[in-house]
C-alpha angles and dihedrals in degrees: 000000000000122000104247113224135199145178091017123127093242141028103007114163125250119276082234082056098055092040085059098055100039084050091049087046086052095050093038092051092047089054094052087047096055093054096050085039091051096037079225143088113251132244117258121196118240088218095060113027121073122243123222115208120185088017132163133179106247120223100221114126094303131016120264127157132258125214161093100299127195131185126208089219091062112063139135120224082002093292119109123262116237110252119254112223106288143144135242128228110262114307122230105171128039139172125172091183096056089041095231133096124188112218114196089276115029141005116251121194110227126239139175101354111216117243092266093055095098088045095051102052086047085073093058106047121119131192111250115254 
């Protein structure tokens, strides 16, 4: 995820820029209110929302998800291709319970997890406070 910038000499983003990721914050914000709102996980459909197989979450400076990706929308003779090896945006919000995770852009459903998946998450839990 790149810094925006603005009102600066040099280098500042697009406006177009800054209307996308104030667009993906407000979904994103929305998705994190209805579950604290509902008190539940929502339901994803399987026709719309990728799946992730062999995945792990990935320590870099944020968290984001490894993993073999497919998208519904993409199929060939209407099945799902089988994801080749990607990465997510940042994630900020996970449950491996629920089998879904929200990056700062869109939700994933989550699959097979790879051997290194328990271990991975275990990197990025913090105690409630």
């Amino acid at each position: 995820m790149d810094m925006l910038r603005f009102g600066e000499f040099q280098a500042n983003s697009s406006l177009r820029s800054i209307i996308r990721s104030a667009t993906e914050w407000r979904e994103l914000a929305k998705d994190l209110r209805d579950i604290v709102d509902r008190k539940s996980l929502p339901l994803l459909d399987p026709g719309t929302t990728p799946i992730v197989n062999e995945w792990f979450v990935e320590k870099f400076m944020v968290p984001i998800l490894v993993g073999h990706i497919s998208y519904p929308e993409k199929t060939e003779n209407g099945h799902a291709t089988y994801g080749r090896m990607n990465f997510t945006a940042p994630l900020h919000f996970f449950s491996y319970k629920g089998e879904m995770t929200r990056s700062s852009t869109r939700w994933y459903r989550l699959g097979t997890p790879s051997p290194l998946a328990e271990r991975s998450i275990e990197r990025w839990t913090m105690p409630d406070g």
